[in-house]
VEXNUZA-153233 format. One record per residue (C-alpha): residue number from 1; x, y, z. Coordinates in nm, 2 decimals. Example, Ala and Ser with C-alpha at 12.3 -4.5 7.8 and 13.67 -1.06 7.14 Angstrom:
2
<site n="1" px="1.23" py="-0.45" pz="0.78"/>
<site n="2" px="1.37" py="-0.11" pz="0.71"/>
***
This chain:
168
<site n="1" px="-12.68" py="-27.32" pz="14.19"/>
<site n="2" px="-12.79" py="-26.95" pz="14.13"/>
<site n="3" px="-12.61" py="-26.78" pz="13.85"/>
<site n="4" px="-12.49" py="-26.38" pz="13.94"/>
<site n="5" px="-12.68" py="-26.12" pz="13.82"/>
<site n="6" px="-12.54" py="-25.83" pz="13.63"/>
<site n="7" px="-12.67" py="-25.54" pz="13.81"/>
<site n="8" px="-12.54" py="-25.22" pz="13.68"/>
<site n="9" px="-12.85" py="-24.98" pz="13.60"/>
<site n="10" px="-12.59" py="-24.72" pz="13.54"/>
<site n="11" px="-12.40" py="-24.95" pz="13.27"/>
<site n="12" px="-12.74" py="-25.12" pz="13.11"/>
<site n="13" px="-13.00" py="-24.92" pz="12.99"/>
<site n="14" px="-13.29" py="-25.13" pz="13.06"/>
<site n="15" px="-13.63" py="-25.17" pz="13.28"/>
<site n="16" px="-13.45" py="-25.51" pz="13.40"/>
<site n="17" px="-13.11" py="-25.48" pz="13.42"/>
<site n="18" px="-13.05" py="-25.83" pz="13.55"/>
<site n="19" px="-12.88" py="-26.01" pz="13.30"/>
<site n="20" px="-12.72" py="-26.32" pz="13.37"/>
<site n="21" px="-12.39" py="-26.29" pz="13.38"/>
<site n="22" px="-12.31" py="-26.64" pz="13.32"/>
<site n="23" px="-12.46" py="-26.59" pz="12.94"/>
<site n="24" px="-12.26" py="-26.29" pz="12.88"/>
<site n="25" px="-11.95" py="-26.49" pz="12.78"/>
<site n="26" px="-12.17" py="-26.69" pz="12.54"/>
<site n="27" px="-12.09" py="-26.49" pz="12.17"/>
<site n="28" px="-12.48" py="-26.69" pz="12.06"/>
<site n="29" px="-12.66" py="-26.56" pz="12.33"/>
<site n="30" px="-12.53" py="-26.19" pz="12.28"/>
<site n="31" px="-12.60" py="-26.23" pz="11.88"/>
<site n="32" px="-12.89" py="-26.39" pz="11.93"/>
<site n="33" px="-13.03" py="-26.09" pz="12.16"/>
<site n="34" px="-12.88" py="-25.85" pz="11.97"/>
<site n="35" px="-13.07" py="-25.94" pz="11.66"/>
<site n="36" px="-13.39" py="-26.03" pz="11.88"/>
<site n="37" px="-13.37" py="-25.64" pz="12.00"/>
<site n="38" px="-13.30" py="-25.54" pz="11.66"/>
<site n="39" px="-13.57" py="-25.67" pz="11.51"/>
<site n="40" px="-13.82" py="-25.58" pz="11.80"/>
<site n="41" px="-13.71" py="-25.20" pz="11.65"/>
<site n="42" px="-13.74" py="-25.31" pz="11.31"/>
<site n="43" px="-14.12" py="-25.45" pz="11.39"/>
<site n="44" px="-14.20" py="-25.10" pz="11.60"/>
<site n="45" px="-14.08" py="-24.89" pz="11.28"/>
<site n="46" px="-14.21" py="-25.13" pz="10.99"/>
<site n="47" px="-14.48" py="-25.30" pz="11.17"/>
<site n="48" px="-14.75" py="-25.02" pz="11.16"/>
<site n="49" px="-14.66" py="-25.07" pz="10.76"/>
<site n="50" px="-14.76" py="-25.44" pz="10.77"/>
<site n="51" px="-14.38" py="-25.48" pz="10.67"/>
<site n="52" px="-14.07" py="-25.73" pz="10.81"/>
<site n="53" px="-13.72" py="-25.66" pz="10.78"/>
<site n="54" px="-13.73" py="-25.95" pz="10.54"/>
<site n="55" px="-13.98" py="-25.72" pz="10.33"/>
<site n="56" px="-13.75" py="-25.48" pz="10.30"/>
<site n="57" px="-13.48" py="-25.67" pz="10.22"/>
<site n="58" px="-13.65" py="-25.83" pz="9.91"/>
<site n="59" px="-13.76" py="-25.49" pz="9.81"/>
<site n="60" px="-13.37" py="-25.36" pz="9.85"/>
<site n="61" px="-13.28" py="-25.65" pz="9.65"/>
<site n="62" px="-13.50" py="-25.59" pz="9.36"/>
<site n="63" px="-13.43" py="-25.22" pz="9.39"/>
<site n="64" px="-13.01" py="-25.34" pz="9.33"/>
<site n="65" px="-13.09" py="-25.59" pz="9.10"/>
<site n="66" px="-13.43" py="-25.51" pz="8.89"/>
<site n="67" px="-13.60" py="-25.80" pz="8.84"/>
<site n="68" px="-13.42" py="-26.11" pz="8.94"/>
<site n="69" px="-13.66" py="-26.49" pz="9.03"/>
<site n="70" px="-13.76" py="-26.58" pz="9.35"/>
<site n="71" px="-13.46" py="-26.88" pz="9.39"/>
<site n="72" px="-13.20" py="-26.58" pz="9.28"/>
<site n="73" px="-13.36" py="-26.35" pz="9.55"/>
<site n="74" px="-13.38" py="-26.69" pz="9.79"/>
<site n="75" px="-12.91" py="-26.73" pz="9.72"/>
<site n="76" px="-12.87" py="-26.35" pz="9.82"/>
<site n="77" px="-13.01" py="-26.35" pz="10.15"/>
<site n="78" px="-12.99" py="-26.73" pz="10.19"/>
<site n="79" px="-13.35" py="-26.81" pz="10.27"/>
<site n="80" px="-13.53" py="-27.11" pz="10.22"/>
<site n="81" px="-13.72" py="-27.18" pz="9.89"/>
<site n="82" px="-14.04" py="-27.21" pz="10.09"/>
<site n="83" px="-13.95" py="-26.90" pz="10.28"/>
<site n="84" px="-13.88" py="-26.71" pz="9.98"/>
<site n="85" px="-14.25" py="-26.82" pz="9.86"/>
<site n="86" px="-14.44" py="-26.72" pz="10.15"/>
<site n="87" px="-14.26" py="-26.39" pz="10.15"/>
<site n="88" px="-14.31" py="-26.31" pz="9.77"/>
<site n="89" px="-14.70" py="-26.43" pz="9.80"/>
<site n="90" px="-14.74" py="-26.20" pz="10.11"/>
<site n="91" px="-14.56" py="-25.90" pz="9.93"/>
<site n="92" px="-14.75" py="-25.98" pz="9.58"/>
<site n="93" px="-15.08" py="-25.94" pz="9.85"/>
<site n="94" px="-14.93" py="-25.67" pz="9.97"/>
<site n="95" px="-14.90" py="-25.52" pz="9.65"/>
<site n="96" px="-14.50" py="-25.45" pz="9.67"/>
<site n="97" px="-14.45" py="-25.72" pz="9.42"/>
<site n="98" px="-14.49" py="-25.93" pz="9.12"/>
<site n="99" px="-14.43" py="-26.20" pz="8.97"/>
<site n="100" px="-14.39" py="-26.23" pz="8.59"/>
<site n="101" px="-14.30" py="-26.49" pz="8.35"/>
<site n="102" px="-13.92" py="-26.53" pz="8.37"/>
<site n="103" px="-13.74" py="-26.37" pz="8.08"/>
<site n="104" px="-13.53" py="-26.67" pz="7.99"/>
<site n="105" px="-13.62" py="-26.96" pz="8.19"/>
<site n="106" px="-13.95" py="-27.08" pz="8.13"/>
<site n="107" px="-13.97" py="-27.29" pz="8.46"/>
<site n="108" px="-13.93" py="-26.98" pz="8.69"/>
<site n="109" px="-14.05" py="-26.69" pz="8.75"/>
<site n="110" px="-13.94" py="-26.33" pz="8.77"/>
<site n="111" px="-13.97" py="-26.11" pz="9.05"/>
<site n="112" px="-14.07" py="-25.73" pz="8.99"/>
<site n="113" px="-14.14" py="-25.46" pz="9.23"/>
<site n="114" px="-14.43" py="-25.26" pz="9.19"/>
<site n="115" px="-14.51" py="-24.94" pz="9.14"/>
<site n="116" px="-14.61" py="-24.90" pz="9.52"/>
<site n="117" px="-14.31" py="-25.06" pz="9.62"/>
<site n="118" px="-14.11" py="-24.82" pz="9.45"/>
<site n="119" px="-14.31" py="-24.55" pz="9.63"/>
<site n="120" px="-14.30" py="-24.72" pz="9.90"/>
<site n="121" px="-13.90" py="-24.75" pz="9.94"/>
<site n="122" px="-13.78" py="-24.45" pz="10.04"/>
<site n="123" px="-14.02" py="-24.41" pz="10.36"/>
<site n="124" px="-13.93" py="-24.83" pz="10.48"/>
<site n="125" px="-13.54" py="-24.74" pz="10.40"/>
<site n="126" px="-13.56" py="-24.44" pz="10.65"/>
<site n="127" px="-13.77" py="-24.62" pz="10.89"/>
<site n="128" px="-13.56" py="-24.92" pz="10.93"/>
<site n="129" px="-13.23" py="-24.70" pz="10.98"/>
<site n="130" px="-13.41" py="-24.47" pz="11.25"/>
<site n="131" px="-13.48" py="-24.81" pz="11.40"/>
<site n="132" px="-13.11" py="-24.87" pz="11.33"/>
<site n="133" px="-13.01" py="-24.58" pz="11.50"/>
<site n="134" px="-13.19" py="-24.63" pz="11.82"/>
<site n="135" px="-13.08" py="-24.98" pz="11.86"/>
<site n="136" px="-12.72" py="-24.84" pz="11.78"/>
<site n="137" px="-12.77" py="-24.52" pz="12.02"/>
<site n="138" px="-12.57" py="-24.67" pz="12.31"/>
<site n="139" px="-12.24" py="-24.65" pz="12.09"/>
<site n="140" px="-12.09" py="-24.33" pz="12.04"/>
<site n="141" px="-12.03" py="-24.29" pz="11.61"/>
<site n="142" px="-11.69" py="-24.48" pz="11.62"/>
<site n="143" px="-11.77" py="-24.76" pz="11.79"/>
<site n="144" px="-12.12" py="-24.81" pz="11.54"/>
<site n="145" px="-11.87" py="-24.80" pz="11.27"/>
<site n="146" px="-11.61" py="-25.06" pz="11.42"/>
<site n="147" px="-11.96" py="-25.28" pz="11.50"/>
<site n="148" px="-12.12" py="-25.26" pz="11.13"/>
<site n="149" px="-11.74" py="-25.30" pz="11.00"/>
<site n="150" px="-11.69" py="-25.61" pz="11.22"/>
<site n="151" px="-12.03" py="-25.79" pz="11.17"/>
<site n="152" px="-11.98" py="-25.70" pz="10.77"/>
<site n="153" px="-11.64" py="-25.90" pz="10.79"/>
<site n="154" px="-11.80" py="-26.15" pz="10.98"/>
<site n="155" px="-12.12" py="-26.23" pz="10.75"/>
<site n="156" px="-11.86" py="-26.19" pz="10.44"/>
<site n="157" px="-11.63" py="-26.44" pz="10.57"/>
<site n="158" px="-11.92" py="-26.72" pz="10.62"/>
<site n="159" px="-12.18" py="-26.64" pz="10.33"/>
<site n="160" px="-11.94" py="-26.53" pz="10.04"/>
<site n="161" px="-11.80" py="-26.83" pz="9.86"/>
<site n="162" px="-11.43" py="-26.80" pz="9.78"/>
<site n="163" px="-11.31" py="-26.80" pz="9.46"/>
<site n="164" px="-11.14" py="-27.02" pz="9.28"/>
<site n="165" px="-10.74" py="-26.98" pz="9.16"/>
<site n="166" px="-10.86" py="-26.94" pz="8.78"/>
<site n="167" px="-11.13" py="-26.67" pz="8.82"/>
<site n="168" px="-11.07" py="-26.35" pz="8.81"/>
***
């Protein structure tokens, strides 16, 4: 059984507009190749830097947060622990990053960012949102708000635990 084919150059900006149409009621495939195409902008942008999305991400956590261990940085962009260790020894190589005896617990470490990753910063923030903004560029302003607005909900509602009747 052949699936149909989507084929509306006019409505899909791409070299192959045939896109199953069969998948386009799937809300995993269209996440799934939203993020794909994201990060294939992210990779263009970052890439030349030797630097992933996931780079930065560490780097804008540490920026928030100062110094904060590896598990802590793990919790706020739920990554694995042996993620989280191949990234942190890739950005110590890197040079983006340190890690330091933990302030006050003696079996982890802390996490620092460096004084290239601070210089660095500013130049990987801008990069990734022009990569943002091309990604986005088939949205007019409103509906790029409504999107970010929507997926913020969404990842809120599923990675924020909810608090308990007694805290405040």
């Amino acid at each position: 059984m052949t699936a149909k084919l989507l084929r509306k150059p006019t409505e899909t900006p791409s070299a192959d507009p045939q896109i199953s149409e069969a998948l386009l009621g799937y809300l995993g495939f269209l996440l799934g190749k939203t993020g794909q195409k994201l990060r294939e902008f992210q990779e263009e942008s970052l890439g030349p830097l030797g630097i992933t999305g996931k780079h930065l991400g560490i780097l804008k956590i540490l920026q928030e947060k100062g110094s904060i261990s590896q598990h802590g940085i793990g919790q706020c962009i739920h990554i694995d622990r042996t993620t989280m260790v191949d990234l942190i020894d890739d950005m110590e190589k890197k040079g983006l990053v340190e890690r330091r005896e933990h302030p006050t617990d003696r079996r982890s470490h802390a996490v620092y960012m460096t004084a290239k990753g601070k210089e660095l910063l500013p130049k990987l923030h801008n990069l990734a949102k022009g990569a943002e903004r091309k990604f986005l560029s088939s949205l007019n302003q409103a509906e790029q708000k409504e999107f970010v607005r929507l997926l913020k909900k969404l990842v809120l509602s599923h990675y924020t635990k909810p608090r308990s009747r007694g805290s405040l």
